[in-house]
N, C-alpha and C positions, 0 to 999 in steps of 0.2 A: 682397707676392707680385706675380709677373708672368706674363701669357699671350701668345703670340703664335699668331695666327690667318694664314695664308697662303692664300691666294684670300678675295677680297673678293666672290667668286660668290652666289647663293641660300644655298648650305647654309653656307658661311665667314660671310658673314653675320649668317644667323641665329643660327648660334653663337654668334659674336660678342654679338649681342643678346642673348642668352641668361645668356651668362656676365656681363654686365655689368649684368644686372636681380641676378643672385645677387648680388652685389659678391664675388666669389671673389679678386677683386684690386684691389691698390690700382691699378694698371695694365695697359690691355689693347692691344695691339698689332695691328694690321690690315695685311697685307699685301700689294699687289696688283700684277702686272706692270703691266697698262694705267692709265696716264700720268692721276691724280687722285682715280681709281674709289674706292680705299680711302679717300683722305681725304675722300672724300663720303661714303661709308658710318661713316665716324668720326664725323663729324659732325651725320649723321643722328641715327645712334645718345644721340651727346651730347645733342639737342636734345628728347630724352626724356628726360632724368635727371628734371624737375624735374616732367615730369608723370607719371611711376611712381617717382621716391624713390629713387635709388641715386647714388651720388656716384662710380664707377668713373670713371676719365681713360682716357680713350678718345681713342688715336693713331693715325692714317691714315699708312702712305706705301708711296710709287710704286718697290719695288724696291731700299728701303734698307735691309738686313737692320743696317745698326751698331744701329739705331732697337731692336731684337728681343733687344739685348746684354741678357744674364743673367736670359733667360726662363724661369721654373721649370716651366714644360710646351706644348709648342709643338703644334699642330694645322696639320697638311696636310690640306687640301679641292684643293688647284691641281690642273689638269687639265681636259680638256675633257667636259661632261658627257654621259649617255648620251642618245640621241634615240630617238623609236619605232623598234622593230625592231632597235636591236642591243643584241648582249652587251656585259656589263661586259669579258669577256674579249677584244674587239674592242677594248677602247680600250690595250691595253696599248702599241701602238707608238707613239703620242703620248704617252701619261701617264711614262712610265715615265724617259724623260729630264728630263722636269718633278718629277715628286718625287727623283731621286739629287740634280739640282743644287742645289733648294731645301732640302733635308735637310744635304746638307753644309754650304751659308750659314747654312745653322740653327745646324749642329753649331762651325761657327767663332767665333761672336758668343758663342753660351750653350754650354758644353763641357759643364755639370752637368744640361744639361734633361732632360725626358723627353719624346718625340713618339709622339702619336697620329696616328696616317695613316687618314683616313675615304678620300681619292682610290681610284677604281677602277679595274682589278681588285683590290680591298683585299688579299685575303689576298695578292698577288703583290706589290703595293707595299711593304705591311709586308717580306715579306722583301726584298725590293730596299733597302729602307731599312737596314736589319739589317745587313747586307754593306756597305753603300757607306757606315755612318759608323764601322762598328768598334764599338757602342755594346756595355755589357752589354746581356745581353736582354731584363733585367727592366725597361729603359726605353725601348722600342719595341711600341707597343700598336694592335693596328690594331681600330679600334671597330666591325665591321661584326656582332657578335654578339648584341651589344646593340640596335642598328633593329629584326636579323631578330627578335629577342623581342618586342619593342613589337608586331611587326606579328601574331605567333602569340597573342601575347594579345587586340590588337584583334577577331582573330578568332571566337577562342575565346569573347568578350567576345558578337560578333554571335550565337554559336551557343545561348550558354546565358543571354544575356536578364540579366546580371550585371556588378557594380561592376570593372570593370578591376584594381583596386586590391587586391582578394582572388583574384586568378588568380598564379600560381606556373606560370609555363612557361619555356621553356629552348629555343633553337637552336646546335647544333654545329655543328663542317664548314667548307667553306669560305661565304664570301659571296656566291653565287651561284644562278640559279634551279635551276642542279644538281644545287647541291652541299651544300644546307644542308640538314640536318637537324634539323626540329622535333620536340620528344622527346615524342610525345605521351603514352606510355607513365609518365611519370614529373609531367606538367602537373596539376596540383589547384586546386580552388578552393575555397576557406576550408579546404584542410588535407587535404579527400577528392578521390580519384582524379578528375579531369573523365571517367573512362571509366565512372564510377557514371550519369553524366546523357546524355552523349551514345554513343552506336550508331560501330560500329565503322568503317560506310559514315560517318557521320558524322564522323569524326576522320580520315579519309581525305581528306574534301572541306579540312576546315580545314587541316589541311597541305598539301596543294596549293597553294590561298590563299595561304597565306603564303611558300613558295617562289616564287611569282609576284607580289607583294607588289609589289617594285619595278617589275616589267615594268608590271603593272597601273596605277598611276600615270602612267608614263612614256605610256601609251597614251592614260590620259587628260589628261595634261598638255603634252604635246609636251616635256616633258624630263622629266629625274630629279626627284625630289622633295625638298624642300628641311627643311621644318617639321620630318618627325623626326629625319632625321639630323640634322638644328642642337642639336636638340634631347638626342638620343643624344649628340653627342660634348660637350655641354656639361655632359652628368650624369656624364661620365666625367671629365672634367676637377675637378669637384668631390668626386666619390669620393676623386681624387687628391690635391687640395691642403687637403682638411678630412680624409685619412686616414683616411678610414670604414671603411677593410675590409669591403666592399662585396662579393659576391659577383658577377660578370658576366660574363657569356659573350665573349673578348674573341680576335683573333687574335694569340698570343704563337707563339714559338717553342719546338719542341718538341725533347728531346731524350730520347727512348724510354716517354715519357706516350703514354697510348693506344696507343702500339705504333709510335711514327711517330717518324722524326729528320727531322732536316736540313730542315724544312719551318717554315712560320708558318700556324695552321690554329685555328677558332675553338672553344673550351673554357673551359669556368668555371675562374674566377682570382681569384683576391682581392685587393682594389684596393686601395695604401693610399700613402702619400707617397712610396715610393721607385719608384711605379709597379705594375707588378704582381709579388706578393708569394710566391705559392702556387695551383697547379696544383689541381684538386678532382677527383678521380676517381669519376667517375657511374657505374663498377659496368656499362657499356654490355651488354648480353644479343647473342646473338650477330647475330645478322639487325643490330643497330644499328651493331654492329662491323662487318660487311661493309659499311654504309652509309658510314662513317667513313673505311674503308679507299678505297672508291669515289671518297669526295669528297678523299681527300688525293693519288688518281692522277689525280685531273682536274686540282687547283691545280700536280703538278710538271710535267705536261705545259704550262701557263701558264708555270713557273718557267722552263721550259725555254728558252723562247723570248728570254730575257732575257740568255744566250747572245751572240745574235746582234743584239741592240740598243744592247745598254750595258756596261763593265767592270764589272760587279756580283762 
């Protein structure tokens, strides 16, 4: 098995480190514009094998996509990342020629992969990706469904004083402070309703929370956060190459699920080797459907702009 990782940034990274502690692959690929970056972060990474036990081959370079040939699942992070005070959706006019061109180098070297796009405005790059390589749909996965859960359970986690590990919650929507929707309605832990222990002002506050998730880091870090997205897209990676059928909230494209076409928007799917597999229909109550709907008129108003940037 083979991965290729694209930006050698915080969260490309850590990915990368991530996936090479799992041994997911016999080989792991690191790719970065700026001139060594990668092959230092290749080699960083290498110079842990021996002191955490993985024997993953881990390859650095500088904008050599042949390096990337016959990659079975390729991860886009490139792009520039978000600073205090702005939107994901602000970065669209930089990112968005940085993932069509890296995507299609992708798509020349490996014709069979399947790409995860974490870069932001995800849900807009996912589809920009989608378009610009021709791929089926079921191999273009944009991971931002998957963070925004980690961070509604972390939450959820502070609120009810509980093992992470026994929460059961879910974010749809797009990936955004606007636009995502935490299902609180439907979150349980050990199996019973989390609305049995928390108050309804209470379940208010944590989806807020976690809608701000990102912002909130970013304020306190002067960038994006790096640890769980690495993190996120490296469990996705694995869902896909050990085929676990995995259930994860993930940005696929839709065509009349939830009621929505022609969009990439984020929905529980079922992960397994050929990427994602199957759509899960969450049964949404109406108020959530107007939420869905809300967040899928903000992402094509983002779509839209892409228009006038790129031949998407």
């Amino acid at each position: 098995m083979k991965v290729t990782v694209v930006g050698a940034g915080a969260v490309g990274a850590t990915c990368a480190d991530n996936i090479a502690r799992l041994e997911l692959v016999d080989e792991l690929v690191i790719v970065d514009i700026k001139e060594g970056f990668a092959e230092g972060k290749a080699l960083d990474i290498t110079q842990t094998a021996s002191l955490l036990g993985f024997d993953t081959r881990v390859i650095g370079s500088t904008n050599d996509y042949s390096k990337t040939a016959n990659s079975d699942v390729c991860v886009i992070t490139s792009g520039i990342p978000r600073k205090p005070g702005m939107t994901r959706e602000e970065l669209i006019g930089t990112n968005a020629k940085i993932v069509e061109t890296v995507a299609k180098n992708l798509l020349e070297h490996s014709p069979n992969t399947i790409i995860i796009v974490i870069s932001n405005p995800m849900d807009t790059m996912t589809y920009l990706a989608l378009k610009a390589t021709g791929l089926p749909k079921n191999r273009i996965i944009g991971m931002g469904g998957i963070l925004d859960s980690a961070r509604f359970k972390t939450y959820l986690h502070k609120a009810l004083n509980c093992s992470q590990g026994d929460l059961s919650a879910t974010v749809i929507g797009g990936h955004g402070d606007t636009t995502m929707i935490p299902l609180t309605r439907l979150a349980t832990l050990g199996g019973v309703p989390v609305s049995e222990y928390l108050s309804a002002d209470q379940l208010k506050q944590v989806a807020a929370d976690t809608m701000v998730g990102g912002a909130t880091l970013t304020k306190l870090l002067g960038t994006s956060a790096w640890y769980a997205p690495g993190a996120a897209g490296a469990r996705l990676v694995e869902s896909i190459l050990r085929d676990e059928k995995k259930i994860f909230p993930c940005c696929v494209a839709l065509d009349g699920e939830y009621g929505q076409k022609d969009i990439c928007l984020g929905v529980p799917v079922v992960i397994g080797r050929t990427g994602w597999e199957k759509i899960i229909d969450y049964k949404l109550n109406a108020e959530e459907q107007a939420e869905f709907q809300k967040s899928a008129d903000a992402v094509r108003n983002m779509n839209a702009v892409l228009d006038t940037l790129v031949d998407a």
